[in-house]
N, C-alpha and C positions, 0 to 999 in steps of 0.2 A: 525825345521823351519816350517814345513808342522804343526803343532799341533798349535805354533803361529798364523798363518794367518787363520785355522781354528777357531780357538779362537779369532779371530777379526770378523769374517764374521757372527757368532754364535748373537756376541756382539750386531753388526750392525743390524741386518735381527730383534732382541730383542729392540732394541731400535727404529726402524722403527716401527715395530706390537705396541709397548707402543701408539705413535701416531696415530694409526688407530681405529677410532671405527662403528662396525657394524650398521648400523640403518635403518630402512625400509623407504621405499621413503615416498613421495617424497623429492629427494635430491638437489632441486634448487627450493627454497623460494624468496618467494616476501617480499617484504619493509612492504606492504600493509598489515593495521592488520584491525579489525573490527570498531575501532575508527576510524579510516582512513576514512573509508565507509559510517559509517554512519553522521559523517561529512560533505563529500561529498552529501548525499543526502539530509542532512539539507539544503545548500546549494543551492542543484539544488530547493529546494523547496520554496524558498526565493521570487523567482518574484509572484508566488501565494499567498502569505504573504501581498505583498508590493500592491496587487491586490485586494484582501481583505478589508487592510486597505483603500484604494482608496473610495471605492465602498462603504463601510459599517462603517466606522471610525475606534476612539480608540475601541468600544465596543467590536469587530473582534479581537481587539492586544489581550484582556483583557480574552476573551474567549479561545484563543489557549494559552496565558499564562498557563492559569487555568490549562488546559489538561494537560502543558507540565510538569508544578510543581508538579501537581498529579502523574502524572504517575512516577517521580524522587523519591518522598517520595514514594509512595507506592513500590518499589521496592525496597529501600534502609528498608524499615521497614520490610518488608518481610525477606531478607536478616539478620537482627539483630533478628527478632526472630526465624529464621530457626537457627541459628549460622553460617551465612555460609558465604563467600568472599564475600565483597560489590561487584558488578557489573555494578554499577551506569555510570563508566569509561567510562565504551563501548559506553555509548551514543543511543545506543539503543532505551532507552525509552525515550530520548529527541523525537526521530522522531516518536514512537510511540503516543506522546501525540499531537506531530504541524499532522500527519495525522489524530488522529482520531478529533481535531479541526476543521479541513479541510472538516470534514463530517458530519459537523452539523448546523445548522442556527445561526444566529449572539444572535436571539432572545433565546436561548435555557438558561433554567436557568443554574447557576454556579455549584449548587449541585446536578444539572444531569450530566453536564462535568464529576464534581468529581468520580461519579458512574461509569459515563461509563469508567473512569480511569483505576478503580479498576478491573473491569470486564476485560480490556486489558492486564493490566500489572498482576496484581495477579491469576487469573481465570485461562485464556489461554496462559497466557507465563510463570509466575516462577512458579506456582502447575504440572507442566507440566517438569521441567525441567530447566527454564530458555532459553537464547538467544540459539538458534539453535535446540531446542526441542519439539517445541509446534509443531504440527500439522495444527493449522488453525493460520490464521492473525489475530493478535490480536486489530487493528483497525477496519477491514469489522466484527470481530464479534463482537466486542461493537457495533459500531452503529446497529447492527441488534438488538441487546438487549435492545437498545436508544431507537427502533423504535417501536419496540413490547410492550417494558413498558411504553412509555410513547408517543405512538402516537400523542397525540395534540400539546403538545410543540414541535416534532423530525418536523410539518410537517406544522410548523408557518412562512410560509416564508414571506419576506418583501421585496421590490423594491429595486434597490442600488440606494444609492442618488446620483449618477452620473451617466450622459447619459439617453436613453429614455426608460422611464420605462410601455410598455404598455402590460405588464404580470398580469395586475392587476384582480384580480378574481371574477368574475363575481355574483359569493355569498355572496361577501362581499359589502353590502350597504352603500353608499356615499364614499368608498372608505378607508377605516378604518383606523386608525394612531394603531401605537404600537412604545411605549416609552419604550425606552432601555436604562441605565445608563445617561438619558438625553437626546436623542439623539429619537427623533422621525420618524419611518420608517411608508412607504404606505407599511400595507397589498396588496400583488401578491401570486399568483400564478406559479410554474416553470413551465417550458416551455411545460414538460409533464404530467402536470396536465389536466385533461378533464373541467377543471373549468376555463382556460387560454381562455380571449377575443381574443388576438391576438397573437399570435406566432412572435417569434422577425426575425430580419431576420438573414443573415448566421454572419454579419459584426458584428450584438449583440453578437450574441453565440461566436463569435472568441474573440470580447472584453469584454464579464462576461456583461453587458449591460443587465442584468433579474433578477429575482428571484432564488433560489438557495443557498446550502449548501456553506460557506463561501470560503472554495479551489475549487471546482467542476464548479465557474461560465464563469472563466476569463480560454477558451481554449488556447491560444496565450502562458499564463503563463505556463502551463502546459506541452504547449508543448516543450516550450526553457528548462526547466528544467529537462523534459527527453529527449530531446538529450545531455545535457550537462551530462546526465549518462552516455548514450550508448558513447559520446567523450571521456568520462573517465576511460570507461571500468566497469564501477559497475555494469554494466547492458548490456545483449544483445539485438539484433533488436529480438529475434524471439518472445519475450511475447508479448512484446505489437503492434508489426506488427501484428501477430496473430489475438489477440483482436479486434483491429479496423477494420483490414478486414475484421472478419467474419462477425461484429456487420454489417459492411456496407452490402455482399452480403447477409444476412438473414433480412436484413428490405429489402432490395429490394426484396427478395421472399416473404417477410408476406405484402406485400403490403405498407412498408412505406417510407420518405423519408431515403437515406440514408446517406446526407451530414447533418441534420434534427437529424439522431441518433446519431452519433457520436461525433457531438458535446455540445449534452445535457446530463444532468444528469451526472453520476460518470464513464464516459466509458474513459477520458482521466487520470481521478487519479487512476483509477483502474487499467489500463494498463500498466502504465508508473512506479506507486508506490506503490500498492500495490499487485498486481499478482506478481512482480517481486521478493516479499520477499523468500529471499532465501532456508529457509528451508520450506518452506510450496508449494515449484513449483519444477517439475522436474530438473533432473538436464543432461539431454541429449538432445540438441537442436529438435531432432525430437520430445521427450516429450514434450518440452518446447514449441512450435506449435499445439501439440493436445489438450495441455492445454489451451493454449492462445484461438481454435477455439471451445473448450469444454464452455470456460466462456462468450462467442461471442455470442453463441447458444442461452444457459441458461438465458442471460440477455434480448434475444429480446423474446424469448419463456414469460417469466414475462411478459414483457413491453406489449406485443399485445395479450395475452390471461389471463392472470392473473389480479387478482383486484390492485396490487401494481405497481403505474406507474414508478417503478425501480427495476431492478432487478440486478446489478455491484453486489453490497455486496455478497447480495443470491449465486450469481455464482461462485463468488471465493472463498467462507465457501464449496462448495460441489465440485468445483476441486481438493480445498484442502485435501480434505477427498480422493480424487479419486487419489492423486498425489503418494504414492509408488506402486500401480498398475500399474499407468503410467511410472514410473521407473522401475517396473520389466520385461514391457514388451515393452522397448526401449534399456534398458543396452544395452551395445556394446559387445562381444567377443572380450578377448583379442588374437592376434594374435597368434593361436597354439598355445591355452589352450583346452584341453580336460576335459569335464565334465563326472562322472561318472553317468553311466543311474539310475532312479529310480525305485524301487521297485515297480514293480506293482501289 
């Protein structure tokens, strides 16, 4: 009787271990996968789209097209000649192409888009690894390589043809037209260019009302679209609280305005959508603050000593580079764990 009931419990305790299997955490997963995400942040990027268009017409839909198409093919083609799993899914490079769109003039030719495509999506994200491996953003370093090779076009900016346009540039005589797929724009100046008659006022800069890279003008858009990350959880307050603050108290030490910096040039897409890219930013909140005031620094240190009157890109190409330093030395201990000493 005794050998029976052993022989059940032997059965049982066997047939329970069948159902169990060991695996390393973490052991409570989210819904959320990558397409999820970057979905989402298509999304939050939508009113800067819709702001664009506004301001600048179809030319603006036509240009971030370009990017977005480019950068899909060139990923998918990369992918067929590596032999390796399409990745196109993730969506990924849809938002790499509507950002790196977002940070370039309306007026920029189509087969500089394409270039800079290539440079984002092949260069710095699949020769690298693919999604979660590159090191730098592969938007702030195209356009840095937009701006380097082809400075005339990268810094051809034009008026929006809605609202009051008096960014107009002081070197340009009579006021210059530049015609875009039909569509005739006043050569201006952005706001911090040294060649700017008049500076707009704060209600311009909050409604894109300047001159400016085609996401970067309309702050209002910008900013509904990252909170509607940080609502969604794609995104924490600490990058781009970071950013903005710093950007604010270091213009007010370099002597500039600080409601003035914040609202011009790339300091709101940079904060909000590009610092925030995941593998290229710490990943421990206190990190994610020393970064945030690392790219704050670097951008007004450009802007008031440096001959380039921006410096967003710059900043976040050399946080990126500084971001597993800043990981190594924010990690957290885990709760009694013991490390063994090193070899000195």
């Amino acid at each position: 009787m005794a050998t029976n009931t052993e022989n059940q419990v032997v059965q049982t305790e066997s047939a329970v271990s069948s159902k169990l299997m060991m695996t390393p955490s973490p052991h409570v997963k989210d819904s959320i996968n990558t397409q999820k995400v970057m979905l989402t942040v298509a999304i939050a990027l939508l009113p800067s789209l819709l702001a664009a268009l506004y301001y600048f017409s179809f030319p603006a839909l036509v240009l971030v097209a370009t990017c977005v198409i480019s950068c899909v093919v060139f990923e998918q083609l990369f992918c067929m000649v590596t032999k390796t799993q399409s990745s196109i899914h993730d969506c990924s490079a849809v938002v790499t192409g509507m950002i790196l769109g977002f940070n370039v003039p309306v007026t920029l030719p189509l087969w500089m888009a394409i270039v800079g495509s290539f440079i984002a999506i092949v260069v710095v994200k699949c020769l690298f690894g693919g999604i979660g491996c590159n090191f730098a953003n592969p938007a702030a370093t195209a356009r840095i390589f937009l701006l380097v090779s082809f400075a005339t076009a990268m810094t051809n900016w034009v008026a929006p043809l809605h609202g009051v346009a008096d960014t107009v540039a002081s070197a340009t005589p009579g006021r210059a037209m530049c015609n875009v797929m039909g569509v005739d724009y006043l050569a201006a100046a952005t706001p911090l260019s040294s060649h700017v008659v008049e500076k707009p006022g704060f209600m311009q800069l909050l409604l894109g009302q300047h001159g400016g890279s085609l996401g970067e003008t309309c702050a209002i858009a910008l900013i509904i679209g990252g909170v509607f990350l940080i609502w969604r959880g794609i995104i924490t307050w600490h990058i781009p609280v970071s950013v903005i603050g710093s950007v604010f108290v270091f213009a007010l030490l370099f002597g500039q305005d600080p409601i003035f910096s914040i609202l011009t040039g790339g300091v709101m897409i940079g904060a909000f959508f590009m610092a925030t890219d995941y593998s290229t930013s710490p990943v421990t909140p206190k990190g994610q603050i020393i970064f945030g005031i690392g790219i704050g620094f670097i951008t007004m240190v450009i802007r008031t000593f440096c001959s380039y009157p921006e410096g967003m890109s710059f900043a976040i190409l050399l946080m990126n580079i500084l971001t597993p330093h800043i990981d190594s030395l924010t990690m957290t201990k885990p709760f009694g764990a013991v490390f063994a000493e090193k070899n000195k």
